[in-house]
N, CA, C and O atoms as a MOPAC input file, in Angstrom:
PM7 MOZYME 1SCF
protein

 N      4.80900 1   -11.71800 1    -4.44800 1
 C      5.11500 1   -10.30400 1    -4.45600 1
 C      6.59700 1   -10.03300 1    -4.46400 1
 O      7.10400 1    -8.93600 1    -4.69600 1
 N      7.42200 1   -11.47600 1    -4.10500 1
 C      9.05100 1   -10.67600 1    -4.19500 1
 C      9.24400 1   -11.75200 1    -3.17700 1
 O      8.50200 1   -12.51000 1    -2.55300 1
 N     10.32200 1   -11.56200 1    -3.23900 1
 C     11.81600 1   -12.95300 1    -2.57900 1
 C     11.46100 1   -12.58000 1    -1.08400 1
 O     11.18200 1   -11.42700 1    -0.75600 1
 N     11.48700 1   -13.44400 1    -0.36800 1
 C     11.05900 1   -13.52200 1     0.93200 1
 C      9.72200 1   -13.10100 1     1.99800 1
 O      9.50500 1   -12.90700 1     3.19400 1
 N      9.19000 1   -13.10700 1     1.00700 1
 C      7.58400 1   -12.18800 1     1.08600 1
 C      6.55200 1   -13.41500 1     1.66100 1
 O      6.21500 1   -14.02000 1     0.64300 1
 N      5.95400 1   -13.99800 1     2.73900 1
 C      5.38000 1   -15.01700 1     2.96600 1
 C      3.85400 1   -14.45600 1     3.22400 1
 O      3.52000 1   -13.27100 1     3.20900 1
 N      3.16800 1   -15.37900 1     3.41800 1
 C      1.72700 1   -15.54800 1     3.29900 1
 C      1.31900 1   -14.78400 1     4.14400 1
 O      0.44900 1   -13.92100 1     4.02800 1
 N      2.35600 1   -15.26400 1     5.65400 1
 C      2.21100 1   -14.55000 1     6.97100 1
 C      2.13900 1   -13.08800 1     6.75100 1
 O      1.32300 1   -12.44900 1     7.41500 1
 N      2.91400 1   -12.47300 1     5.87700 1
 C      2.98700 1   -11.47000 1     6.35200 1
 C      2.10300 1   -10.59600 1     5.53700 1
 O      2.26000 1    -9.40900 1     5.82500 1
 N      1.50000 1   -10.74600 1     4.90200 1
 C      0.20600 1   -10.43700 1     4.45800 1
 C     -1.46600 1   -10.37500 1     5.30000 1
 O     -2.27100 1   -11.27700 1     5.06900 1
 N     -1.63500 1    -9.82900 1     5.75400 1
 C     -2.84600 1    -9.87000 1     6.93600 1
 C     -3.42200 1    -8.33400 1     7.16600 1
 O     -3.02300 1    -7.26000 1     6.71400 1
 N     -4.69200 1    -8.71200 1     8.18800 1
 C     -5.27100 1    -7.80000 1     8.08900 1
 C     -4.73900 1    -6.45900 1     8.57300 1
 O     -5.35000 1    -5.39800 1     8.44400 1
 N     -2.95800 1    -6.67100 1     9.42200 1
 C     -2.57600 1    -5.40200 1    10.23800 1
 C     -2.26700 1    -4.54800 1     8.87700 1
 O     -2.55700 1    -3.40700 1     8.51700 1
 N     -1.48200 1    -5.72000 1     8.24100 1
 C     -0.23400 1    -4.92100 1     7.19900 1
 C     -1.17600 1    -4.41200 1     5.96000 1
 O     -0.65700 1    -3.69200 1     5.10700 1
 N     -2.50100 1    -4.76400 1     5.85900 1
 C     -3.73800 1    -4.25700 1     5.21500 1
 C     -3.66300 1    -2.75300 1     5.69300 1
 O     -3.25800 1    -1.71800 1     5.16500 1
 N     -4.18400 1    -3.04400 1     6.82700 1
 C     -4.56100 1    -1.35500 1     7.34300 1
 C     -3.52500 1    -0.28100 1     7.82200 1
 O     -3.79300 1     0.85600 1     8.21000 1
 N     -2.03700 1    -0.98400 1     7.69800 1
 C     -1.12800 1     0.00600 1     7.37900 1
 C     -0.68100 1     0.49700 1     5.97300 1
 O      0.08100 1     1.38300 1     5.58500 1
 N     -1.53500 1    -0.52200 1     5.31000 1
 C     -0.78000 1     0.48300 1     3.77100 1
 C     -2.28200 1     1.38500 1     3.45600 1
 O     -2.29700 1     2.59900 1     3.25300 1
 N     -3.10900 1     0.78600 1     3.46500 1
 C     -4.41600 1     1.71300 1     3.54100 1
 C     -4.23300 1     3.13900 1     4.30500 1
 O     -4.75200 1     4.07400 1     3.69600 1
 N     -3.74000 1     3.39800 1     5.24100 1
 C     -3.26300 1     4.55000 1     6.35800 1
 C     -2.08200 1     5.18100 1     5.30600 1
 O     -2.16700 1     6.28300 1     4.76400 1
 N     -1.06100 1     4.30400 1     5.16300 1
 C     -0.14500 1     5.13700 1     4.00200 1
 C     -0.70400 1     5.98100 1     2.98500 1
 O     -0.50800 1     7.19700 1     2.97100 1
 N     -1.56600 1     5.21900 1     1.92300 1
 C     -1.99800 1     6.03100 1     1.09800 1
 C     -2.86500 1     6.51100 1     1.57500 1
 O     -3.31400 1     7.20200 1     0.66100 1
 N     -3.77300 1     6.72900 1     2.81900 1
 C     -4.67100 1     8.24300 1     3.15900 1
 C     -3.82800 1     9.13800 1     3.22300 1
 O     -4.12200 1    10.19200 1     2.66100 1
 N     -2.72300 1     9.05700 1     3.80300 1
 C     -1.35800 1     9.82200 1     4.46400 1
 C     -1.25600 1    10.95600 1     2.67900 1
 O     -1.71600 1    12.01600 1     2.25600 1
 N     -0.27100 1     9.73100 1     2.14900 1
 C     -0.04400 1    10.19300 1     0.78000 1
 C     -1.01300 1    11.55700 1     0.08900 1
 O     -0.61900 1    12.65700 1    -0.29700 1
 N     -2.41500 1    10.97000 1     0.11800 1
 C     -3.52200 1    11.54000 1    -0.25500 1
 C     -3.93700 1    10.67300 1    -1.67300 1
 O     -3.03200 1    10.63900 1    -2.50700 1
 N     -4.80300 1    10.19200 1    -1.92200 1
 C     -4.97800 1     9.57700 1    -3.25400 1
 C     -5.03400 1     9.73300 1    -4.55400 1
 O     -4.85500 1     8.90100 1    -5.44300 1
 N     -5.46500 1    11.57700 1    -4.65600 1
 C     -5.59700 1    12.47800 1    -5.80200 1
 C     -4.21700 1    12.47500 1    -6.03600 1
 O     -3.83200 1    12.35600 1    -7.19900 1
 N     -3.27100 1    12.60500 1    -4.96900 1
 C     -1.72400 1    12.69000 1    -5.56000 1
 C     -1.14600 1    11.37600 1    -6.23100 1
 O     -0.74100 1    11.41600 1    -7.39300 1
 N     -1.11500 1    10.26000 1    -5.51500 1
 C     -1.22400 1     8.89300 1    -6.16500 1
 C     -1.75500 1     8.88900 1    -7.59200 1
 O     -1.16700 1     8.55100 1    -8.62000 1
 N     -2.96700 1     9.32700 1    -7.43300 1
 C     -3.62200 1     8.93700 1    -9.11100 1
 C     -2.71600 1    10.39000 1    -9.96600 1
 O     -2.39900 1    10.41000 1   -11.15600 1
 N     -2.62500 1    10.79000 1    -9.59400 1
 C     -1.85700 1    11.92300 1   -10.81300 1
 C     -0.27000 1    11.60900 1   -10.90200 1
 O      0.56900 1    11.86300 1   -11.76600 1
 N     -0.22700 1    11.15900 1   -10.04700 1
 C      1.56100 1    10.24300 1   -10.42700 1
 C      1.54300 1     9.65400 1   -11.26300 1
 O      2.36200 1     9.86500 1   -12.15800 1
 N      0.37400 1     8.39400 1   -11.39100 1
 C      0.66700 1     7.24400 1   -12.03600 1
 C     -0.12400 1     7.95000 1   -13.41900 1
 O      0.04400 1     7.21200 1   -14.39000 1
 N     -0.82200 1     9.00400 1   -13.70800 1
 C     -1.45200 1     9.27400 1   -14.75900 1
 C     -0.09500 1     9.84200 1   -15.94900 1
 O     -0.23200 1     9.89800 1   -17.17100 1
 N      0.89300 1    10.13200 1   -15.33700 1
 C      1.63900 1    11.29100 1   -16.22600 1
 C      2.80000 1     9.89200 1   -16.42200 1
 O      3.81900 1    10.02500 1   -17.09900 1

């Protein structure tokens, strides 16, 4: 994923903090970002 990025730090916390981000975000907004 990128220069200094280890295995470790990939897990189930840092899972369910980016999952929480994009609820945050909202997902309809996400998908219409990446649509345009």
């Amino acid at each position: 994923l990128g220069p200094g990025v280890q295995a470790s730090d990939l897990n189930d916390d840092a899972l369910a903090r980016a999952l929480d981000t994009l609820y945050k975000i909202g997902l309809q907004d996400i998908y219409l970002f990446m649509a345009n």
